[in-house]
N, C-alpha and C positions, 0 to 999 in steps of 0.2 A: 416471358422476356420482360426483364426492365423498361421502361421509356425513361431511357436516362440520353441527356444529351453531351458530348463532351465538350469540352474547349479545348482540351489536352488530349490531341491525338493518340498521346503515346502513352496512355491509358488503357486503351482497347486493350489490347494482349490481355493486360491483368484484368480489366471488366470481365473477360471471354473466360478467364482462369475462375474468379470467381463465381460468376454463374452458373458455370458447370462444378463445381462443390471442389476444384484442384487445388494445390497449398502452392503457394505464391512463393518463389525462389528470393535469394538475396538482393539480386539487382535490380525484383519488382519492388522489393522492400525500399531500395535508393530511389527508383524511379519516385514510388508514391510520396515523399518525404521533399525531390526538387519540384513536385511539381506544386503550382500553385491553385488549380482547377479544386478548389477544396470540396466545392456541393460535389461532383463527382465522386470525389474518396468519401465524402460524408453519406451519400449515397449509395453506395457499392457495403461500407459498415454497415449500414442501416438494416443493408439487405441482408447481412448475415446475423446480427443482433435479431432481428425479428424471424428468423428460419431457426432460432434456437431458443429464444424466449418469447416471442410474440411481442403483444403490449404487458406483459409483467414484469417491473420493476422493483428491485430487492432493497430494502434498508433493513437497518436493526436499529436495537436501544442499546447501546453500550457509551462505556466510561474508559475515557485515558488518566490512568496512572504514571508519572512520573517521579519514580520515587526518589533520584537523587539528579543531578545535572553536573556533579562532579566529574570530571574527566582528566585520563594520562593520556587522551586525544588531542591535537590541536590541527585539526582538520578545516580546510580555509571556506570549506560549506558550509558548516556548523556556525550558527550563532548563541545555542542552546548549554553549550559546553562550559564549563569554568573551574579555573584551576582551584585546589582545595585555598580555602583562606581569603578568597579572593572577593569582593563587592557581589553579592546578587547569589554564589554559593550556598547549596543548600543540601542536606541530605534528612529523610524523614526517617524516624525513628517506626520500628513497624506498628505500633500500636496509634502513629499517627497515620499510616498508609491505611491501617482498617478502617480508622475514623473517615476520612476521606471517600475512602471507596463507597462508606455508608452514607454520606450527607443527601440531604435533596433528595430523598428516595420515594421520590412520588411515583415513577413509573417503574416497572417489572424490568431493571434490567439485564441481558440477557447475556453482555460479555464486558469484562475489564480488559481496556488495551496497554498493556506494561511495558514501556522503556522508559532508559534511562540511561546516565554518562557510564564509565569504564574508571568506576573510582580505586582510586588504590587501594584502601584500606578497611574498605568493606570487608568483613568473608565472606567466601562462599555458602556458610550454612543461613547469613543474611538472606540470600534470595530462596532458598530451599525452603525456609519460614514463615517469609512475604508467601510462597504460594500455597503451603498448608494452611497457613492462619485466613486467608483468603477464601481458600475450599471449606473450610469446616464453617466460616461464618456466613459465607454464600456458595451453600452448596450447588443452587441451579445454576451457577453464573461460569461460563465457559471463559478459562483464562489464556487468553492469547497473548504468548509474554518473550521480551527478549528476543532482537535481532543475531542475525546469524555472528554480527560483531561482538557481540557479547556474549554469546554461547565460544565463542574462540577465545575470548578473554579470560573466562572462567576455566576452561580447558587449561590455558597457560600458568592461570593461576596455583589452580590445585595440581595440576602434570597430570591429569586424567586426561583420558581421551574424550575427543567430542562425543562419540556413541553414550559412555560414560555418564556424561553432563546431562544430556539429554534422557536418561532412562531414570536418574536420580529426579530433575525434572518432574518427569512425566509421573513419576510415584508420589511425586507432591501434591498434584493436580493441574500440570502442566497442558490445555489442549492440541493448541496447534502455536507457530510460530508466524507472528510478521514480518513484512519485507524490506524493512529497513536494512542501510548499509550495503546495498545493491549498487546503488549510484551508476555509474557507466562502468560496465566491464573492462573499454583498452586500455591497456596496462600503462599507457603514454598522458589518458588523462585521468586515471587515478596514481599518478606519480604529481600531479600537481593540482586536484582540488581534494584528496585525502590520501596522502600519503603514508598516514596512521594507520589507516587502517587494511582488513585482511585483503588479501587480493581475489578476483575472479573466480578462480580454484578451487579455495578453500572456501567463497559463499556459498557457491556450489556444491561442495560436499556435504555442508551444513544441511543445506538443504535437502539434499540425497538421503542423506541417514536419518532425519525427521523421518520421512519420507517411509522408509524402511520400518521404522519404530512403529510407524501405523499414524504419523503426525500430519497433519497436513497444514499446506501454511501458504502464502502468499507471496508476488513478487512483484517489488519496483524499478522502476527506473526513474535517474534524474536526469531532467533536460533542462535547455533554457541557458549552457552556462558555456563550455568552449570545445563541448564534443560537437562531430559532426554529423550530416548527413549517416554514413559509411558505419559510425560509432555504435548507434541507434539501433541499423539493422540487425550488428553484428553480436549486440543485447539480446534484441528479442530472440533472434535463429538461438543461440547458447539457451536459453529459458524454454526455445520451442523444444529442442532435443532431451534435454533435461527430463521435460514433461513424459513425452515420448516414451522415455524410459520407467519413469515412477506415476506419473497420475495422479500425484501428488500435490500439486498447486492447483487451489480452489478460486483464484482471482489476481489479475493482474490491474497494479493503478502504475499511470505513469504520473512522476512528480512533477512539477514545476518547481524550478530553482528561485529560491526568495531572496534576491541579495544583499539585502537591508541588515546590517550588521554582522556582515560576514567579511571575511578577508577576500575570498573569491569575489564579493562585489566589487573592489576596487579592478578586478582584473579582468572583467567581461564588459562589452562595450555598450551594451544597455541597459536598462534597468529590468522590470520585469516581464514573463513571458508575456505574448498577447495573445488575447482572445484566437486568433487565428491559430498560431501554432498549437495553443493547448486544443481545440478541438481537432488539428491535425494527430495529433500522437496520439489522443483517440481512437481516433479512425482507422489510424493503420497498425494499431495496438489488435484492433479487431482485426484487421484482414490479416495481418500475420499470427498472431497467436489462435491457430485454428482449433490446436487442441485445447483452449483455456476454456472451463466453462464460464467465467463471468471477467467483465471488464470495468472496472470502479471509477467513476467520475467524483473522486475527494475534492467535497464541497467545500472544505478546508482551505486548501490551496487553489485550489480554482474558482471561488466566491461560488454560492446557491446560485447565482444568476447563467452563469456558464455551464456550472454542471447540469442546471436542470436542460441547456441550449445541449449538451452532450450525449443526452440518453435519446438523441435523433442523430448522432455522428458515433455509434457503435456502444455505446456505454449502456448497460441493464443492470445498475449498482450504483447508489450514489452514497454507499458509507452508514454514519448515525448518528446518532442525538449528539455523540463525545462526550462534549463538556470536562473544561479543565485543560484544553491539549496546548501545551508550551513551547514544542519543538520549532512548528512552524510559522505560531505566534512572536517568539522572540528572535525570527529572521525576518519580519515584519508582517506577516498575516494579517491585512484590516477587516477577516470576515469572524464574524462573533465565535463566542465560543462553546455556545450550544447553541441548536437545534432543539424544540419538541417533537413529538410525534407526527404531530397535527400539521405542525409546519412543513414537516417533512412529506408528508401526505398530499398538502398542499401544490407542493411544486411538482411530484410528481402527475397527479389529476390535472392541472391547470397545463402539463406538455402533452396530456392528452395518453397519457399510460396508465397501469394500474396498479398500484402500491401492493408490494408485496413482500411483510415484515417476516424477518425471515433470523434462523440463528446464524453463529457463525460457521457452522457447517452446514446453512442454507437447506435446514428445515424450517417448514412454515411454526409461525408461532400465531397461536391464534388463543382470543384474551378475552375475558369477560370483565363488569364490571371489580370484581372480586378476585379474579383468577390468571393467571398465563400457563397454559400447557404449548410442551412442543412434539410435533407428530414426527417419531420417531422412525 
């Protein structure tokens, strides 16, 4: 038994739920989201993060690729986006995307993270290229590329079907997909902070037939902006059934909404999350997504200082080196834009856990001065 004490009566139920190993209904889901008794919920994650990892804590060494910012988006979360022609527009020609992928290559790493805008006039055999010419020149390096909004994009584009996109994909050297484009599932508030983009549905099928392909891939959500309580739960439950079915998703990070040069800043009534709420979504990211196995505290958006405060409120993930990432840089991000190893190592030893560097399909990777192998 816990010595856990409450403030929030109406906690028990789901304390009782979770210590006995039972999956938390939707209204536990509202409950742990009004209440304010956070050590509690931070407490109760903890208890399950530690029943399924212990003290080991996963990172990697990987690189974000952004290979254009052009966008036929005009999504009022985005600050990353820009119309073609436009100040600050940019699109990399592939032989500079290889350049780039290769720069600073001091450390073994072990995955390239690939997004980028919804440009018009790219072709499709553009990204089919990016991930051959990518594979052949890094062949160890696992490419985790293209949100489910751009796998629907590319679909529209060429009138293939998603299955299609993703198998041509995958014959590239495509490994698994990220969770971008997730954002909040109800349809009330993705009609007004991206109304560009795909709906619920179709993320989800995206993700389905990854899935099916043998892909596996990730999933977010974004908070912090004019969804609610109610919004939240009804994310995660949709993500938890999903799972359910495929087993498919290897980790979930909840976002924090950066409003700093977004249109949606003008329309929410504060500026950024706080500390509090981000280790709430945490928390109860862990106690509802029962079946995920890992929970990612992106030090990114939530600075090194919280995320390391997170892998005590359910998180056993704090992401990787990156370096280079734009998205959530240019909607104000003041936290650098890499990480080394070391550093990473650091925060994890100094919350009193144990680093454990890992691929993006969470095998260990273990390095010598000369060497990186991963145990297969």
């Amino acid at each position: 038994m816990l010595n856990l004490r409450l403030e929030d009566m109406d906690l028990q139920p789901i304390a009782e739920k979770v210590l006995a190993g039972e999956r938390l209904d939707f209204q536990d889901g509202v409950t742990l989201y009004q209440s304010n008794d956070l050590l509690a919920i931070g407490y109760l994650a903890h208890h399950v993060r530690e029943k399924l990892h212990g003290k080991r804590t996963h990172f990697n060494v990987n690189r974000h690729i952004n290979p254009t910012n052009v966008c036929v988006a005009s999504c009022k979360l985005c600050a990353f986006g820009r119309k073609p022609d436009t100040p600050g527009a940019y699109t990399m020609a592939l032989e500079e995307a290889f350049r780039i992928a290769g720069e600073n290559w001091t450390e073994a790493i072990t995955e390239f993270h690939i997004v980028g805008g919804l440009h018009p006039n790219l072709p499709f055999q553009y990204y089919v290229d990016l991930l051959r010419g990518l594979r052949e020149r890094f062949p160890s390096v696992h490419l985790k590329a293209f949100t489910a909004v751009e796998i629907a994009y590319y679909a529209h584009m060429t009138r293939l079907s998603v299955r299609e996109i993703l198998e041509k994909f995958k014959e590239a050297g495509l490994g698994s997909l990220p969770g971008g484009g997730a954002e909040i599932f109800a349809p009330a508030v993705r009609r007004v902070i991206c109304d560009h983009k795909i709906g619920a549905h179709m993320w989800l099928k995206i993700h389905r037939t990854a899935h099916e392909l043998g892909l596996h891939s990730t999933a977010t959500m974004l908070y912090g902006h004019i969804e609610s309580a109610e919004d939240r739960v009804d994310h995660l439950v949709q993500l938890r059934d999903l799972q359910d079915q495929t087993h498919g998703f290897q980790t979930f990070i909840p976002l924090a909404f950066h409003p700093a040069n977004t249109e949606l800043g003008k329309l929410v009534e504060h500026a950024e999350t706080t500390g509090f709420m981000d280790l709430k979504n945490i928390a109860v990211a862990r106690l509802m997504l029962d079946n995920f196995p890992h929970i990612k505290a992106y030090w990114i958006m939530l600075t090194p200082r919280v995320a390391q405060i997170a892998l005590r409120f359910g998180a056993d993930d704090i992401d990787g080196t990156v370096a280079e990432e734009k998205i959530y840089h240019d909607a104000g991000a003041k936290t650098p834009q890499v990480m080394t190893r070391q550093e990473i190592m650091r925060l994890i030893k100094e919350a009193g856990f144990e680093p454990f560097e890992r691929d993006t399909l969470y095998r260990p990777v273990s390095r010598t001065e000369t060497s990186v192998s991963v145990q297969v």
